[in-house]
VEXFIPA-626752 format. One line per 5 residues: number of its first residue (from 1); for each residue x, y, z of N, C-alpha, C. Coordinates in steps of 0.001 Angstrom, whole numbers. Example, Ala and Ser with C-alpha at 12.3 -4.5 7.8 and 13.67 -1.06 7.14 Angstrom:
BEGIN
1 = 13190:-5690:7800:12300:-4500:7800:13200:-3300:7800 | 12850:-2250:7080:13670:-1060:7140:12900:30:7870
//
This chain:
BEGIN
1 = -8025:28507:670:-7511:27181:333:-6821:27227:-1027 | -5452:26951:-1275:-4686:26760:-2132:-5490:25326:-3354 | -5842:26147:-4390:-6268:25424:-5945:-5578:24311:-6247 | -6184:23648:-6898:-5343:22466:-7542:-4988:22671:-8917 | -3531:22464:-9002:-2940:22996:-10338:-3767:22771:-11217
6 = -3880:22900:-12188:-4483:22491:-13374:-3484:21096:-14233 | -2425:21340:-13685:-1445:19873:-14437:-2038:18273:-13963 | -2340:18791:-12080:-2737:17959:-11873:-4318:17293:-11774 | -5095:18191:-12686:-6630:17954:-13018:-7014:16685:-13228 | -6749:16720:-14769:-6568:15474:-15527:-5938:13978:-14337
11 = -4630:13923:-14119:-4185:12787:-13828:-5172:12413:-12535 | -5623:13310:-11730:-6249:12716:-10622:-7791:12221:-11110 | -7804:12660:-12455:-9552:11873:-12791:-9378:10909:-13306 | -8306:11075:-14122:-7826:9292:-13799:-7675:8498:-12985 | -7246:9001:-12066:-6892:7994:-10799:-8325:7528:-10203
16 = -8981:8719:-10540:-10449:8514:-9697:-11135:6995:-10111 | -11008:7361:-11460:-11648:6282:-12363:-10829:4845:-12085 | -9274:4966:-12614:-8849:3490:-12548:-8853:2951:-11032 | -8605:3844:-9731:-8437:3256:-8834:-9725:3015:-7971 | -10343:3958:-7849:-12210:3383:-7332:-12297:2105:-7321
21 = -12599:1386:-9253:-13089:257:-9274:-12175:-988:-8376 | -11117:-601:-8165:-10197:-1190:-7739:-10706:-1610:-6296 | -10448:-346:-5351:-10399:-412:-4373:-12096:-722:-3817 | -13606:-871:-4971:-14715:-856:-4545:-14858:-2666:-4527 | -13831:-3053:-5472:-13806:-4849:-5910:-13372:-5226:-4652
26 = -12650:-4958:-4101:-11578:-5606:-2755:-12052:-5720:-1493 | -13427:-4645:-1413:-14157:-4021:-137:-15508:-4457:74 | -16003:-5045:-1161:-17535:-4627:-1130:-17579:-6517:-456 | -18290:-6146:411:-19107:-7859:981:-20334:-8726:-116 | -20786:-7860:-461:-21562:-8904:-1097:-21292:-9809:-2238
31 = -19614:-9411:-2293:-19084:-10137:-3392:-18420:-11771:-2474 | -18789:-11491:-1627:-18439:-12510:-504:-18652:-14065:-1164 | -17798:-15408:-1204:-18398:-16454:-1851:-19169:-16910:-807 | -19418:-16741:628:-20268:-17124:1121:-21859:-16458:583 | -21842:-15764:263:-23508:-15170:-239:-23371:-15354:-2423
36 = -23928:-16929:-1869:-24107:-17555:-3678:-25104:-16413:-4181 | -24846:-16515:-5457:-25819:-15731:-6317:-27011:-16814:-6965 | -28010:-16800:-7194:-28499:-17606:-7921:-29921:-16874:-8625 | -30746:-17400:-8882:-32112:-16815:-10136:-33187:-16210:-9045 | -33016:-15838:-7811:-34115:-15651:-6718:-33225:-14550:-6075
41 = -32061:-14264:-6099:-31186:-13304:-5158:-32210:-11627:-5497 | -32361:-11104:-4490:-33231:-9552:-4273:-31836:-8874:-4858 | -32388:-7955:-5226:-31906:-6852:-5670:-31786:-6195:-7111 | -31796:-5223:-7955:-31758:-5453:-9301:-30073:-5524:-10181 | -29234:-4825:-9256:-27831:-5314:-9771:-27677:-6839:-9647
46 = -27891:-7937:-8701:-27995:-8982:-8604:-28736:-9628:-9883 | -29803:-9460:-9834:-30926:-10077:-11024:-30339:-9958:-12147 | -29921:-8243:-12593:-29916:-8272:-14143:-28440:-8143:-14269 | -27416:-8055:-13229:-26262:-8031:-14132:-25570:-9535:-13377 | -25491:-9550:-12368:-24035:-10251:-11448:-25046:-11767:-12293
51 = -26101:-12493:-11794:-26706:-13726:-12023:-26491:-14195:-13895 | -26935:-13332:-14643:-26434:-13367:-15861:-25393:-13790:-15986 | -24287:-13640:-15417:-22890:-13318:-15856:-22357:-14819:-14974 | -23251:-15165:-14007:-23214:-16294:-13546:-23457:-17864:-14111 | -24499:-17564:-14563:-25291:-17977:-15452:-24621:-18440:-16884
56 = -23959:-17435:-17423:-22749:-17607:-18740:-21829:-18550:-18604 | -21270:-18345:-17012:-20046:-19312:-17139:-20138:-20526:-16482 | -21510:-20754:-16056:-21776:-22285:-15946:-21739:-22597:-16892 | -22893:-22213:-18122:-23408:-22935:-19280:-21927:-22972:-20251 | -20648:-21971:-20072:-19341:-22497:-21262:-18757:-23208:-20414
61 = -18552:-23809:-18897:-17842:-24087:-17959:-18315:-25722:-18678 | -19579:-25526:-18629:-20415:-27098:-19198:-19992:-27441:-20340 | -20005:-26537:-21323:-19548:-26799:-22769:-18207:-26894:-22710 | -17383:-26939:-21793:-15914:-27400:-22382:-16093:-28866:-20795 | -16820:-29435:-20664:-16667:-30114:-19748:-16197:-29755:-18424
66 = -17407:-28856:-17973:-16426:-28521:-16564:-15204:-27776:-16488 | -14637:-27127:-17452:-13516:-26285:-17223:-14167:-24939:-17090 | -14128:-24213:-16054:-14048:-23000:-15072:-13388:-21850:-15787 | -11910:-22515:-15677:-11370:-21653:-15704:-11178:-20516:-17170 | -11209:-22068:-18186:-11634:-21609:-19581:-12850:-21149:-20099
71 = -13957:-20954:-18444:-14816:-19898:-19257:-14750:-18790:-18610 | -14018:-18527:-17940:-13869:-17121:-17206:-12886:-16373:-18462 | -11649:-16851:-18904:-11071:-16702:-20242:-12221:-16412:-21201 | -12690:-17024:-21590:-13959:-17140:-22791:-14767:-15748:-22353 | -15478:-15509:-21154:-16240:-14683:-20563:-15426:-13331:-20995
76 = -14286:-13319:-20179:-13032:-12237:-19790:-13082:-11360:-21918 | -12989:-12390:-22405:-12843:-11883:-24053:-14188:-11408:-24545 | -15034:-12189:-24199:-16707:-12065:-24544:-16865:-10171:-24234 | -16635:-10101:-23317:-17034:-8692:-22863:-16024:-8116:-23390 | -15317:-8003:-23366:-13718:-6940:-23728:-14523:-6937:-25068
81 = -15026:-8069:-25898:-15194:-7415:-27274:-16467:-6520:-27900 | -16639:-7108:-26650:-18486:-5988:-26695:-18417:-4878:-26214 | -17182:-3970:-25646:-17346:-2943:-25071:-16193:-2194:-25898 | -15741:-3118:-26746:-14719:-2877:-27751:-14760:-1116:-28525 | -16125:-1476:-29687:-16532:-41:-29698:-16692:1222:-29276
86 = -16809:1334:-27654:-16678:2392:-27113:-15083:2836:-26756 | -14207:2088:-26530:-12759:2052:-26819:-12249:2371:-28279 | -12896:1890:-29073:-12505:2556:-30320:-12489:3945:-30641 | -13846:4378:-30278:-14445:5736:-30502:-13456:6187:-29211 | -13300:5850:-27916:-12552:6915:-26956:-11080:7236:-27970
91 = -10882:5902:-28115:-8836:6467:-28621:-8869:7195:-29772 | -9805:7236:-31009:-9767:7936:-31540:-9935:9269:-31352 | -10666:9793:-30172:-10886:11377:-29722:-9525:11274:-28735 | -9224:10664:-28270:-7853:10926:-27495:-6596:11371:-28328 | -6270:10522:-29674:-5440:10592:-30650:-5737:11951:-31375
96 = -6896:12441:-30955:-6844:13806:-32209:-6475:14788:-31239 | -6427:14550:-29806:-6407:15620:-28758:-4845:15526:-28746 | -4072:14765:-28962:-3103:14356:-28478:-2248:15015:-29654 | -2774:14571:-30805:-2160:15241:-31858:-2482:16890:-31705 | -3087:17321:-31410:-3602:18838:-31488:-2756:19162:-30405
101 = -2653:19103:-29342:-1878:19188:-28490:50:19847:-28599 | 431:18864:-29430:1508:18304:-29376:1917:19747:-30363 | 1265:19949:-31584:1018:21155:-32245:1666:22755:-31634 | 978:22825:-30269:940:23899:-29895:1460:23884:-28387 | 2095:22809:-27904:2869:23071:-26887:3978:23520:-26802
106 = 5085:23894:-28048:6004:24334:-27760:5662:26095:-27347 | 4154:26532:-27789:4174:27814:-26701:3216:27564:-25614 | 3344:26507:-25042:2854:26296:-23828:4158:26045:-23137 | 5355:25839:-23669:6493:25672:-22819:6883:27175:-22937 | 6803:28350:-24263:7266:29257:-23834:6520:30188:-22939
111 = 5339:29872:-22528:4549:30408:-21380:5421:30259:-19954 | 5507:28595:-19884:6221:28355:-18392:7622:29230:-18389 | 8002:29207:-19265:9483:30040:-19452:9251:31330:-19169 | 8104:31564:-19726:8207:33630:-19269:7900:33470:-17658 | 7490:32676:-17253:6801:33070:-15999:7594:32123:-14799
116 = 9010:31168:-15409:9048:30652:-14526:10100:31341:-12976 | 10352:32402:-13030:11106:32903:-12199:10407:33886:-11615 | 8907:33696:-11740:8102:34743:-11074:7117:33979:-10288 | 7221:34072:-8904:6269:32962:-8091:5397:33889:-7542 | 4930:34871:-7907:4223:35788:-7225:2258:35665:-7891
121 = 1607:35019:-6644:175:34899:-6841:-404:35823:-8476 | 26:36788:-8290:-585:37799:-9820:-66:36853:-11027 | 1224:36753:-10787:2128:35788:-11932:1414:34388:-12166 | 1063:34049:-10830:605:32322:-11203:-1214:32795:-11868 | -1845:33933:-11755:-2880:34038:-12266:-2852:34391:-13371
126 = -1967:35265:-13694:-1681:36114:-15562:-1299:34618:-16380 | -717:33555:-16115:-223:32620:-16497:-1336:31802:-16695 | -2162:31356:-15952:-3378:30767:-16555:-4538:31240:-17262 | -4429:32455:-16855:-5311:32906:-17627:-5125:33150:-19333 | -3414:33539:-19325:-2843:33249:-20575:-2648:32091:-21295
131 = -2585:30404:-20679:-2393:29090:-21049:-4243:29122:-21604 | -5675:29612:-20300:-6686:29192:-21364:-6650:29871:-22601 | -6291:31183:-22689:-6500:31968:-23818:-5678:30666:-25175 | -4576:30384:-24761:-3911:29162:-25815:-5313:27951:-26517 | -5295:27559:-25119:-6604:26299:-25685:-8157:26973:-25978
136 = -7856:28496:-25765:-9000:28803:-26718:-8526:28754:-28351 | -7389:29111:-28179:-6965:29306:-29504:-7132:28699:-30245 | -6616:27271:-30180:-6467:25973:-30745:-7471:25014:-30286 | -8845:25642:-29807:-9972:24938:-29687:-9569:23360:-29079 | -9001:23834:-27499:-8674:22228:-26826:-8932:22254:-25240
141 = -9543:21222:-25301:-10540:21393:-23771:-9251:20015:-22608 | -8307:20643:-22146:-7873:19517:-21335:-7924:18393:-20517 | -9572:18769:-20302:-10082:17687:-19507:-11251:16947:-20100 | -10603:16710:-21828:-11354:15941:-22105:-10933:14753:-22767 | -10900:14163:-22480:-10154:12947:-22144:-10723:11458:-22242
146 = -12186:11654:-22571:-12984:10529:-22874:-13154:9516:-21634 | -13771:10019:-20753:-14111:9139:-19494:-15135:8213:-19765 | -16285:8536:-20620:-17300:7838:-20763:-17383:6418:-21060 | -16780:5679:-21968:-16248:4172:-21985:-15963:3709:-20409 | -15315:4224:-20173:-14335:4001:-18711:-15773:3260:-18199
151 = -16283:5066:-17307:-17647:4742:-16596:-18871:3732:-17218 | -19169:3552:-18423:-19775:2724:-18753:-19629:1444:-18659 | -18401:833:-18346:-17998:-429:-18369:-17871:-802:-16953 | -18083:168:-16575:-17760:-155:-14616:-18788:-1249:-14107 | -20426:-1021:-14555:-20966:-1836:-13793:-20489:-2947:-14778
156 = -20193:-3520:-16066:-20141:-4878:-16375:-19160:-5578:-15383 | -17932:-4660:-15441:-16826:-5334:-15245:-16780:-5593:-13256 | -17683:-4929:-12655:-18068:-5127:-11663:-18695:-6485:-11550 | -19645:-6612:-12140:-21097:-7567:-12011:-20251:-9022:-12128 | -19004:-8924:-13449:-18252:-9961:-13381:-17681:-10495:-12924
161 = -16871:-9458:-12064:-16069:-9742:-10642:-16853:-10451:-9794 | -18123:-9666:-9430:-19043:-10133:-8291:-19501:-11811:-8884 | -19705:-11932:-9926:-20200:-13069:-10123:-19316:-14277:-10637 | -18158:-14199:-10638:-16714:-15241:-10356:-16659:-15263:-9176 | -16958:-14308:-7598:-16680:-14809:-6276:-18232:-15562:-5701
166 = -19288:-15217:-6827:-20400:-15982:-6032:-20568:-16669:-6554 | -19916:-17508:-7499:-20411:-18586:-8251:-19327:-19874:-7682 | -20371:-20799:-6735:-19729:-21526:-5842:-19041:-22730:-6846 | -19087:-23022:-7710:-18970:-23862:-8591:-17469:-23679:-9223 | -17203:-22590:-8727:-15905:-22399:-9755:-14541:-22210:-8138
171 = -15037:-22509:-7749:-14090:-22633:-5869:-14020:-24289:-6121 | -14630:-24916:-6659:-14480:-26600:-6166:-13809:-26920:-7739 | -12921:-25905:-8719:-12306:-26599:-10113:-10779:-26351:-9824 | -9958:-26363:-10546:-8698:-26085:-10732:-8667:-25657:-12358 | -7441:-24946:-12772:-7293:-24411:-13774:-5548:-24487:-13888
176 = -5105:-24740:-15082:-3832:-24869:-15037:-2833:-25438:-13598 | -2109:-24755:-12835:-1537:-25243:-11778:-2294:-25183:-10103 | -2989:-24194:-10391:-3679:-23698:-9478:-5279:-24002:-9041 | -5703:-23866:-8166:-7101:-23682:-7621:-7532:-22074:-8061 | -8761:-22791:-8574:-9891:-21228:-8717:-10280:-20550:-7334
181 = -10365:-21454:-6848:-11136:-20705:-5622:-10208:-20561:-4128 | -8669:-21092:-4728:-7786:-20808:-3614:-6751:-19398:-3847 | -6240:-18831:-2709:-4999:-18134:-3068:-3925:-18651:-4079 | -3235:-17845:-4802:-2063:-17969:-5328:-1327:-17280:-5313 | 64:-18065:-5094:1196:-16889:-5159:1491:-15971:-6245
186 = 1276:-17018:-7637:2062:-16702:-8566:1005:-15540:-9789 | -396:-15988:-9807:-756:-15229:-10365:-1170:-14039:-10184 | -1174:-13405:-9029:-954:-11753:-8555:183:-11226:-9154 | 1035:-11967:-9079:2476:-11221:-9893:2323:-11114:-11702 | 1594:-12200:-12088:1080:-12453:-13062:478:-10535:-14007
191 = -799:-10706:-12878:-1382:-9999:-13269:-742:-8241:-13130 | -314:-8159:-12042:889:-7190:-11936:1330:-6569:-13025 | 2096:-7676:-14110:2953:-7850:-14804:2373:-7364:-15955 | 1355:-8349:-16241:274:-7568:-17386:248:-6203:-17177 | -390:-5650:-16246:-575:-4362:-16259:191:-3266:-16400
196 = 1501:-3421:-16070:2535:-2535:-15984:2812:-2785:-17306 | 3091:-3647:-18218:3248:-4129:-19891:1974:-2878:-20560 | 844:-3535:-19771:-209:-2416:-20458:244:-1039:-20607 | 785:-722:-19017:441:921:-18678:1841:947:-19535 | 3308:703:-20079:3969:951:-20611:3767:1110:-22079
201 = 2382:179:-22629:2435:-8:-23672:1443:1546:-24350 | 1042:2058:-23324:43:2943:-23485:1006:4220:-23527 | 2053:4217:-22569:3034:5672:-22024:3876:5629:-23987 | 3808:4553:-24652:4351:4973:-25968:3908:4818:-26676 | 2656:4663:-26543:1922:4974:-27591:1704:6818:-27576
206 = 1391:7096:-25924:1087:8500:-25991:2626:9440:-26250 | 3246:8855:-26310:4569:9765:-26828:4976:9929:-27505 | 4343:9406:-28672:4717:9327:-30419:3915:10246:-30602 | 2827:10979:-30264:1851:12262:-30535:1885:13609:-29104 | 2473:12593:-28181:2586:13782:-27461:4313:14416:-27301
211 = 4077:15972:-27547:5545:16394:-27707:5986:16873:-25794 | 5036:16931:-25246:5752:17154:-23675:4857:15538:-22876 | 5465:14274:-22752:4526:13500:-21930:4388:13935:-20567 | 2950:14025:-20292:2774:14087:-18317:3098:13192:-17421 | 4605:13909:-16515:4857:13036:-15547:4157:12706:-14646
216 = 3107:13136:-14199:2146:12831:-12953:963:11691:-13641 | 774:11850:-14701:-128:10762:-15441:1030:9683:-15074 | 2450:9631:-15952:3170:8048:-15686:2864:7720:-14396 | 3490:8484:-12989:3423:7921:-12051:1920:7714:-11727 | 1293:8140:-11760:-734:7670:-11374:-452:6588:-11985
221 = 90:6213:-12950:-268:4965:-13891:558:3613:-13418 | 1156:4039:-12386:1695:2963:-11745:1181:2229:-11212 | 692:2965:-10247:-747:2440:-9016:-1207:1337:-9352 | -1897:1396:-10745:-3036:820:-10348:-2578:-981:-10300 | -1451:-672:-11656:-1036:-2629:-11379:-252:-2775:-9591
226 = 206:-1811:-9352:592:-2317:-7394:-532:-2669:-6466 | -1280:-1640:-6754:-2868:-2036:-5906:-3398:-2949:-6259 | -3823:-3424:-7432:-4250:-4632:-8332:-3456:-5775:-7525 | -2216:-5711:-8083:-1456:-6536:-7010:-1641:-7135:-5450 | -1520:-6274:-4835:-1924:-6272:-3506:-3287:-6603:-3014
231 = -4694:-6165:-4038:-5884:-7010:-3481:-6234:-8648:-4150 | -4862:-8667:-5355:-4809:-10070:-5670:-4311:-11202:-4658 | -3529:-10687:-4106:-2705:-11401:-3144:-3907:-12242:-1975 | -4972:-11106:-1608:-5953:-12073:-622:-7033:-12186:-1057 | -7174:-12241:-2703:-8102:-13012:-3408:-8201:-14562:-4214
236 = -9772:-15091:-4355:-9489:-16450:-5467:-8386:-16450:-6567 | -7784:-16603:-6605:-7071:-17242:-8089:-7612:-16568:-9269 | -8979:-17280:-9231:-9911:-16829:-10286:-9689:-15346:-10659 | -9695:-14126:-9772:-9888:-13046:-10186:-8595:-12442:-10626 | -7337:-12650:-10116:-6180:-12427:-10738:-6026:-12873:-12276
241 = -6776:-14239:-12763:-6838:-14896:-13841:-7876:-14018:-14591 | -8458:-13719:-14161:-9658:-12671:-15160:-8952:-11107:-15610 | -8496:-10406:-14511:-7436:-9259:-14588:-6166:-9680:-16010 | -5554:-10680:-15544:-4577:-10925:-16390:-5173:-11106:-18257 | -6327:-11574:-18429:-6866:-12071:-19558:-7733:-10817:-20025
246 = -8352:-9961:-19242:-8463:-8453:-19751:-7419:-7734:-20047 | -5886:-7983:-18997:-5301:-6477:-19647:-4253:-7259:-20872 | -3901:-8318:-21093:-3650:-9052:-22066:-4564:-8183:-23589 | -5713:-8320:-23175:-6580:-7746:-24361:-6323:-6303:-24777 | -6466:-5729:-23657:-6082:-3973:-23676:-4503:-3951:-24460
251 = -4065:-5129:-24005:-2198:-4389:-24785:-2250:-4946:-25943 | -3436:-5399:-26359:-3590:-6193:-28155:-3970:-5239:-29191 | -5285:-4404:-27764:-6199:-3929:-28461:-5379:-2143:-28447 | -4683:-1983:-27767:-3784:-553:-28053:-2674:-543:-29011 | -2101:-2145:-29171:-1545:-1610:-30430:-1882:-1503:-31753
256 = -3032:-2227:-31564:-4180:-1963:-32747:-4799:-1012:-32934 | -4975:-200:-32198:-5855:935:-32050:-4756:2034:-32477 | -3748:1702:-32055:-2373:2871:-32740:-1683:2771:-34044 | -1951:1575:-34250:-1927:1141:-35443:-2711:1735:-36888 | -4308:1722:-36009:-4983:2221:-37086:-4847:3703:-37243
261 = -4914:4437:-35969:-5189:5720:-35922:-4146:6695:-36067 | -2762:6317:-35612:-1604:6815:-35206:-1156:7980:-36710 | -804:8763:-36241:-372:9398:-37820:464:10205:-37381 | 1741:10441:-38076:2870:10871:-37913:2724:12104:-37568 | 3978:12539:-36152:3806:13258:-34830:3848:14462:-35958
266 = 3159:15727:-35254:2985:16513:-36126:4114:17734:-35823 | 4250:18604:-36762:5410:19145:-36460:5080:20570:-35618 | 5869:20647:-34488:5548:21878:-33596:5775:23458:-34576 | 4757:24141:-33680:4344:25647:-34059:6088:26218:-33599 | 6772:26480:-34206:8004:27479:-34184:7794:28401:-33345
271 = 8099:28942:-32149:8032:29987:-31523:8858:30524:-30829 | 8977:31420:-30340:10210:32459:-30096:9533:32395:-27999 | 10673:32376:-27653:10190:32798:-26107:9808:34199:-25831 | 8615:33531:-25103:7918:34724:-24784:8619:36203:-23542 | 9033:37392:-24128:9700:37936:-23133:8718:39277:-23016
//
């Protein structure tokens, strides 16, 4: 069985990560608004995360008089800022990888150059084995990439989802033009929109430190606002409105985060092609 490049390592553990949660939100039944959540529901994801989170946006839904929608907003920020820290700490190990990187790829391009007119199995093995010897060099592990934030935030941002479709209370409000608990046309495109703003806002941030950007990362990074899209389309309102008010945050919180950390692209290792 033919290996999987190593280019394409990385981008598909991304994909793993951004598109899963995606496609586990759109599928799973018990997020069903017919099965309410309330203080007696079995199970312990139910009890300690989804009912909590239920629970929150009655009691700000109450404090602004019944507005829903402004506590799913309120909620949507509440968490983004509590999980804030582990986003801090990821971009900063991303930014030093990125910078280290950028360093020593111009002889990672003269690698592909010695070898690119040689397609012969020995050639595609002398070649990697020569690219790890590089990231031994320069002490850089490619697949590290800081997943851990990611996965850690999965069950919140799950439990939240689940508990905006079981919280029957927020199907009988309206919010701006729309119904919470009905389809909408307009805010799937909405949220769409956000995201692709995000994933653009992220492709330059990583190109001011990275001296070769990965084309298979841009395109993975498409996905996820089309799919997003598409399970918005035969969802509440509500959850397109929660999507949109998280990645709103993410494109606040990346240019802040590049802001702080960002430090001028570093200048490539001079090298001669390898012959």
């Amino acid at each position: 069985m033919k290996k999987v490049s190593r280019k394409w390592v990385k981008p598909i553990i991304v994909l793993l990560i951004g598109v899963i949660p995606v496609i586990l939100l759109s599928g799973c039944s018990t997020a069903s608004p017919s099965n309410p959540i309330h203080s007696d529901s079995p199970g312990f994801f139910n009890h300690y995360f989804i009912y909590p989170f239920s629970y929150l946006i009655e009691f700000f839904a109450n404090t602004f008089h019944g507005d829903y929608g402004l506590s799913i907003v309120l909620m949507t920020l509440i968490i983004r800022f509590a999980i804030l820290p582990l986003m801090l700490n990821q971009t900063k190990k991303q930014m030093a990888m990125k910078e280290k990187l950028a360093v020593f790829q111009p002889e990672l391009d003269a690698l592909k150059e010695k070898y690119k007119n040689d397609v012969s199995a020995e050639a595609r093995k002398q070649q990697q084995i020569e690219t790890m010897q590089l990231y031994q060099k320069h002490r850089f592990n490619p697949l590290n990439i800081g997943c851990l934030p990611m996965l850690l935030q999965w069950p919140i941002t799950l439990a939240f989802y689940y508990a905006i479709l079981r919280t029957p209370e927020i199907a009988a409000h309206d919010f701006l033009w729309f119904s919470l608990g009905d389809k909408d046309l307009i805010m799937p495109f909405i949220a769409v929109a956000v995201y692709y703003v995000q994933f653009r806002v992220s492709q330059s941030v990583s190109a001011q430190v990275q001296y070769n950007p990965n084309k298979q990362m841009a395109f993975i990074g498409l996905l996820t606002p089309i799919m997003m899209g598409a399970f918005s389309l035969a969802m509440p309102a509500a959850v397109p409105l929660y999507w949109a008010v998280g990645g709103i945050f993410i494109i606040v919180q990346t240019i802040l985060f590049n802001r702080m950390y960002a430090k001028p692209k570093p200048k490539p290792i001079q090298t001669t092609t390898i012959k």
